[in-house]
Each structure stands twice: as structure tokens, then as C-alpha cells.
N, CA, C and O of each residue as an XYZ file, in Angstrom:
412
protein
N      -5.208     10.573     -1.527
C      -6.069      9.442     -1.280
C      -5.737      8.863      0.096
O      -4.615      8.533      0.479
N      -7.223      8.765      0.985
C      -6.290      7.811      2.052
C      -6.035      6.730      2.060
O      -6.840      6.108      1.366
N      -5.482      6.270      2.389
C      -4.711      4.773      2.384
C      -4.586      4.157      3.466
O      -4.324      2.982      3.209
N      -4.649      4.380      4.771
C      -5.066      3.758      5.776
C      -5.840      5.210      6.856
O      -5.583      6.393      7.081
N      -6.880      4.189      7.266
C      -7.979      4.917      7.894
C      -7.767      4.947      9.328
O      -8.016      5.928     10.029
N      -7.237      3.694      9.801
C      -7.071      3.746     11.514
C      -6.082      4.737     11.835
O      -6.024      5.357     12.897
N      -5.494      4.822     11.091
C      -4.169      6.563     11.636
C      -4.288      7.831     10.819
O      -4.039      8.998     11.121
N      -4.814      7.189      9.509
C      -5.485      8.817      8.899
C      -4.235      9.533      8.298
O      -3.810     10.682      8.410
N      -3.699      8.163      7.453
C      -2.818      8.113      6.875
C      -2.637      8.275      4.959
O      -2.972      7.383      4.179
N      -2.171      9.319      4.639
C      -2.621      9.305      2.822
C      -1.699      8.692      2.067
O      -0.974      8.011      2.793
N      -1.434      8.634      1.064
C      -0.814      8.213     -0.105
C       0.342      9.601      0.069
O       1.377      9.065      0.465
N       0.517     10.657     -0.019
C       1.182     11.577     -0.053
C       2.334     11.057      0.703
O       3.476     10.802      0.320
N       1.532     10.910      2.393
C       2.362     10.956      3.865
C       3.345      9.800      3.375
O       4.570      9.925      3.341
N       2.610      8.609      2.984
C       3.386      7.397      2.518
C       4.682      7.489      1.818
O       5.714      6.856      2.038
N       4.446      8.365      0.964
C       5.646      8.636      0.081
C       6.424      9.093      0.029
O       7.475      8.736     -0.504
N       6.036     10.640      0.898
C       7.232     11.172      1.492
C       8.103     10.435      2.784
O       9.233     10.707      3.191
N       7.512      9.804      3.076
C       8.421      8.838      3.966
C       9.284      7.838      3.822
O      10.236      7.476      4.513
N       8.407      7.076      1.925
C       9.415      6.094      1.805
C      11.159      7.368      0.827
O      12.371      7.281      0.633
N      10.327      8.058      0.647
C      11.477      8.937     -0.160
C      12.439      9.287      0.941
O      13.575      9.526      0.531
N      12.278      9.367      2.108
C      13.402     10.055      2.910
C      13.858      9.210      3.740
O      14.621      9.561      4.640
N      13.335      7.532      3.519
C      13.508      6.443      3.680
C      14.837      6.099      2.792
O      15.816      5.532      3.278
N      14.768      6.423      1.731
C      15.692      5.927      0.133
C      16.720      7.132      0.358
O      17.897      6.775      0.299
N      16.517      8.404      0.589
C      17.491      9.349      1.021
C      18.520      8.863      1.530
O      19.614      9.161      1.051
N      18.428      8.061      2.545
C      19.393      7.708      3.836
C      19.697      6.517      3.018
O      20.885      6.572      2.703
N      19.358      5.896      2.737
C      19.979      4.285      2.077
C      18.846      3.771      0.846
O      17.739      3.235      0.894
N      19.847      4.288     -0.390
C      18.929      4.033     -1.682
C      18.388      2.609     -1.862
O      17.227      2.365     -2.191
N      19.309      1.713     -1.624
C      19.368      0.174     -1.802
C      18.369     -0.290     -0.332
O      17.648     -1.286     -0.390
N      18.423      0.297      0.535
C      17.419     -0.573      1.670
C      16.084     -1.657      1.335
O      15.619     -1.920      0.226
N      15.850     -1.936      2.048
C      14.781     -2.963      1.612
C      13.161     -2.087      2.339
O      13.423     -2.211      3.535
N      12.670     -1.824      2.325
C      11.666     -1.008      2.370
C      10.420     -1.806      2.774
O       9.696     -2.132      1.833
N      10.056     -2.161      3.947
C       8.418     -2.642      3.794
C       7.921     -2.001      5.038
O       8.624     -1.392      5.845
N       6.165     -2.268      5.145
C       5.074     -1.540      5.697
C       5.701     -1.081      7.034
O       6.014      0.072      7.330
N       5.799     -1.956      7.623
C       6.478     -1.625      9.113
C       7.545     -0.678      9.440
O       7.686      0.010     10.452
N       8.508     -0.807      8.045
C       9.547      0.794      8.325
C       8.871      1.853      7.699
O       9.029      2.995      8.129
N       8.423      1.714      7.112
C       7.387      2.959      6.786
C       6.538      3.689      8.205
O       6.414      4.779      8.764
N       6.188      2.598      8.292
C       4.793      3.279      9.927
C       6.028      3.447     11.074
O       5.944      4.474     11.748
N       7.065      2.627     11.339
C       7.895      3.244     12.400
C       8.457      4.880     12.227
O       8.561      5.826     13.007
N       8.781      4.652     10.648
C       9.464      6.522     10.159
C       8.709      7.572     10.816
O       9.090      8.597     11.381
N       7.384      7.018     10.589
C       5.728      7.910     10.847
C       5.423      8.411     12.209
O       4.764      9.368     12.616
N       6.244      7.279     12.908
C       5.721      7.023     14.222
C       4.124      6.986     14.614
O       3.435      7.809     15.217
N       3.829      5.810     14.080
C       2.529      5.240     13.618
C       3.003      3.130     13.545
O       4.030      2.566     13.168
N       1.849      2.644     14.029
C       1.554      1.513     13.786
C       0.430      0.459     13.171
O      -0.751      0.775     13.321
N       0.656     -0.433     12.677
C      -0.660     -0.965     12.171
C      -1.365     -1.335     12.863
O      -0.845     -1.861     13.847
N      -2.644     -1.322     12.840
C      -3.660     -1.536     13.271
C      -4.493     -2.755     13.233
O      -4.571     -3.756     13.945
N      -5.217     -2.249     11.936
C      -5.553     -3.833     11.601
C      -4.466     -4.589     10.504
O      -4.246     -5.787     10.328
N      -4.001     -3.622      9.978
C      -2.948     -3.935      8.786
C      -3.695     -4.438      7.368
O      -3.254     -5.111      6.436
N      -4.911     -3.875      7.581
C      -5.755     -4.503      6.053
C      -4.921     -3.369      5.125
O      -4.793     -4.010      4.082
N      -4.330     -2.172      4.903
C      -3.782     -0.995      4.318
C      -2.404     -1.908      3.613
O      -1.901     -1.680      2.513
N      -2.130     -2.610      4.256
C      -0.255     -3.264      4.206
C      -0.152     -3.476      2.410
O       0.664     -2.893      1.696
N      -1.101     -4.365      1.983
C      -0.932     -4.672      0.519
C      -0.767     -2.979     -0.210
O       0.024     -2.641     -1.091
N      -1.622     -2.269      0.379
C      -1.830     -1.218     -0.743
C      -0.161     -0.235     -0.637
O       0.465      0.407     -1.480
N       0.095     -0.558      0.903
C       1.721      0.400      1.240
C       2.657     -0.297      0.297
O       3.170      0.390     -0.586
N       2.924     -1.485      0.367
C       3.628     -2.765     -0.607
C       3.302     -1.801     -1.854
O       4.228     -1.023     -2.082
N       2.640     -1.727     -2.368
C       2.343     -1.349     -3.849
C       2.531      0.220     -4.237
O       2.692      0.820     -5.300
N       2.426      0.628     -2.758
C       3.213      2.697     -3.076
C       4.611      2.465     -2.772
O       5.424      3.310     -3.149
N       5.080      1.243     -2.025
C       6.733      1.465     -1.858
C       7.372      1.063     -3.325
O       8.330      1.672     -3.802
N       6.668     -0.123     -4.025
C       7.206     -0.423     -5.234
C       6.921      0.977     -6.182
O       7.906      1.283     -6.854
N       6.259      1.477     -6.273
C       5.814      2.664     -7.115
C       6.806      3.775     -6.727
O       7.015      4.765     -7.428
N       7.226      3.593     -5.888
C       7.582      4.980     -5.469
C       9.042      4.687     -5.702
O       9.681      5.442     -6.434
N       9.579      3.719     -5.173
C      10.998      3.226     -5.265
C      11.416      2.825     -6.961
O      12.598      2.570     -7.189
N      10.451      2.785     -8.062
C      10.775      2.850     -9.267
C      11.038      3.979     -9.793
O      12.004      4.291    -10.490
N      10.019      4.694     -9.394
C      10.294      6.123     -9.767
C      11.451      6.966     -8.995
O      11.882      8.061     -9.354
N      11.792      6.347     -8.052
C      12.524      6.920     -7.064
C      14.536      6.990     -8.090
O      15.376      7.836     -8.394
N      14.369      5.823     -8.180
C      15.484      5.190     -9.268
C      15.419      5.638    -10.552
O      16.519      5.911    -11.033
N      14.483      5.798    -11.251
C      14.656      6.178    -12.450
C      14.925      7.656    -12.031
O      15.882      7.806    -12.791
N      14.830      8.713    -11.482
C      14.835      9.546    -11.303
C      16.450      9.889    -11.381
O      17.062     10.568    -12.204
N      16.935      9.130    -10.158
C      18.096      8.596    -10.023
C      19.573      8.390    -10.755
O      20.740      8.611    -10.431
N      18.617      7.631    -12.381
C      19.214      6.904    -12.946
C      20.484      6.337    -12.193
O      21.673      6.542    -11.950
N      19.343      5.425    -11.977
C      20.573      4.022    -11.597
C      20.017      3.178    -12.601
O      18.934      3.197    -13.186
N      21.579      2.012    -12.701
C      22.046      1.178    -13.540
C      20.358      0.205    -13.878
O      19.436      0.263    -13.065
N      20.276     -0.502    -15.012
C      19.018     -1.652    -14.742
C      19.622     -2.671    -14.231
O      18.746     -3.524    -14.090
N      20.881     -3.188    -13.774
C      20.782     -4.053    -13.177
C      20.537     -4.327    -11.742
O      20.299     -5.328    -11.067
N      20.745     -2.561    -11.450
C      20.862     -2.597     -9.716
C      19.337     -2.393     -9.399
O      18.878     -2.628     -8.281
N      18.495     -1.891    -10.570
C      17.059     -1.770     -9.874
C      16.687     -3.136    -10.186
O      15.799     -3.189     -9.334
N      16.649     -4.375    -10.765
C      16.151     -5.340    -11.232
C      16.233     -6.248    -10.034
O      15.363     -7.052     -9.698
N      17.552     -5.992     -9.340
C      17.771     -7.082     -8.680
C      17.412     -6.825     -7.570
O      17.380     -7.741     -6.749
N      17.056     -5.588     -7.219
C      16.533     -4.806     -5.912
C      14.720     -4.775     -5.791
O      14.130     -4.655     -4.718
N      13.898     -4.942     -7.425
C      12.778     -5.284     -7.133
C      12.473     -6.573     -7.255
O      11.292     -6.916     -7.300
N      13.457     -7.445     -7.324
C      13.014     -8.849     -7.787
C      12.921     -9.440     -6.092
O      12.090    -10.282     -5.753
N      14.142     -8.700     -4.940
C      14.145     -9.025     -3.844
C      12.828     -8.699     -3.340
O      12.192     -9.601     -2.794
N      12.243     -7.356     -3.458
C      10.388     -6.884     -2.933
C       9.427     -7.497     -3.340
O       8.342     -7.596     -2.765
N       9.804     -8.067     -4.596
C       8.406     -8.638     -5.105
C       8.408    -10.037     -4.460
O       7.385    -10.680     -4.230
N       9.689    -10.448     -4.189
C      10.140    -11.872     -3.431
C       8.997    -12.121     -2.321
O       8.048    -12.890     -2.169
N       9.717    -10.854     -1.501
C       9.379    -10.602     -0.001
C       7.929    -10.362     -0.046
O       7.354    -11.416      0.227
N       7.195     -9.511     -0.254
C       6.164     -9.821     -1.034
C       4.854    -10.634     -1.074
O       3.769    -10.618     -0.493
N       5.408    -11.277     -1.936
C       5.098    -13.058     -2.339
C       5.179    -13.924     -0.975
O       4.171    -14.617     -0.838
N       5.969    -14.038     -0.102
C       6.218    -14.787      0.838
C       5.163    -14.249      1.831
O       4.398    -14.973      2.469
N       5.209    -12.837      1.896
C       4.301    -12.281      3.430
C       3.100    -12.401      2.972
O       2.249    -12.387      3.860
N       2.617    -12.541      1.661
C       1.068    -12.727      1.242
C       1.064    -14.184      1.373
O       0.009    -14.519      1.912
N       1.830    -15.221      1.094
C       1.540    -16.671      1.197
C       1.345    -17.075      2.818
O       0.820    -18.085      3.287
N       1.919    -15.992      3.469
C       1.515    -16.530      5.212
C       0.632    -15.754      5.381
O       0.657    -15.615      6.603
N      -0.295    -15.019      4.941
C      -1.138    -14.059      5.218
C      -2.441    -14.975      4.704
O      -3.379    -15.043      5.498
N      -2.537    -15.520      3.728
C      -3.285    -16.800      3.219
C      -3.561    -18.430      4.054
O      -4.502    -19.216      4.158
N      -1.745    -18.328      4.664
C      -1.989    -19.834      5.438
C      -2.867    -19.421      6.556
O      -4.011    -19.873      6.595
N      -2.252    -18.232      7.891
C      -2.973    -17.751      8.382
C      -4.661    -17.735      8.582
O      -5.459    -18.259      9.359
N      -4.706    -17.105      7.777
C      -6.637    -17.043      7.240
C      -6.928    -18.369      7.588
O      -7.718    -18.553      8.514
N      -6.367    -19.440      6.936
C      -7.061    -20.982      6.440
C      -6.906    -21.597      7.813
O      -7.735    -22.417      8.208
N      -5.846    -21.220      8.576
C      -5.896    -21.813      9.862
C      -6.726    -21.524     10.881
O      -6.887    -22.354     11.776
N      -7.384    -20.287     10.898
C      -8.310    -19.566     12.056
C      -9.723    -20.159     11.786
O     -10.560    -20.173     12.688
N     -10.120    -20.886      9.941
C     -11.133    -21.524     10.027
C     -11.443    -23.045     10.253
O     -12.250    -23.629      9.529
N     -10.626    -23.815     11.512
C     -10.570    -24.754     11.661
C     -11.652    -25.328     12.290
O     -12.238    -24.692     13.166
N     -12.006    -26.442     11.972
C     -13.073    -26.815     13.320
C     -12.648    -27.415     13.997
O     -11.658    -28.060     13.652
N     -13.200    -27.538     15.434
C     -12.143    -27.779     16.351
C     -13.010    -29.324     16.800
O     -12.535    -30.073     17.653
């Protein structure tokens, strides 16, 4: 599936990147931007970012269970992504609301 169109980027490419991402450091913190640097690729418009967020969590669960690691070390490792997350979508929202100002 593609998943971002301005670089012509799939769901596959994504994954194998965050996997050899987790290779090198299982515990890392993983978001859109180290993904597209691995790629050597950048965002564009970055409308794709939510959907990468949602193959790194997918992929990094499965990545762990695979793994078998402990539940406490994956719990506390997706509670930090879903954190991070949460925060980059709440400025991604203020953002928006600010560009429709009248001046």
C-alpha cells in the first residue's frame, strides 16, 4: 500500500526501515522523521506522518512480541509513543487554529 505519495513511499519500505531501525537499538524511540532520514527521504507535506505513527506502533508491537520481551518493558515503551504522539497531534491542531486568524 502506498503510504506516502510525494516520495513514493509503501507500507513495506516503512517497515523494513523501522525494523532495522529496532535492530540497532530495540528500546529507541522511533518517529516519522527517523524513519524518512533511514530512507534518505523527507517530508513533504507530512499529511502521511499520522499513518507512519501508526506502522511504527504496529510494527514495533509485533517487533517485540516476536522478541518476547518482558510486558513491562513493552508497556512502558508504548505508553512513551502514544505520549509523544498525543502531544505532536495537539500542536498539529493548535497550529491549524492559528493560520485561521483574522487579522
Amino acid at each position: 500500500m502506498l503510504v506516502c505519495s510525494c516520495n513514493y513511499i509503501t507500507d513495506t519500505d516503512i517497515r523494513d526501515t523501522i525494523v532495522q531501525l529496532l535492530n540497532d537499538d530495540c528500546w529507541q524511540l522511533i518517529v516519522p522523521s527517523k524513519v524518512y532520514h533511514a530512507m534518505a527521504k523527507r517530508g513533504r507535506c507530512c499529511g502521511c506522518f499520522p499513518n507512519v505513527v501508526d506502522l511504527i506502533i504496529k510494527t514495533t508491537e509485533e517487533y517485540h512480541a516476536k522478541r518476547h520481551s518482558t510486558e513491562a518493558e513493552v508497556v512502558v515503551y508504548m505508553s512513551r509513543l502514544k505520549q509523544f504522539h498525543e502531544e505532536n497531534r495537539r500542536a498539529d491542531i493548535e497550529r491549524r487554529h492559528q493560520g485561521h486568524r483574522a487579522a
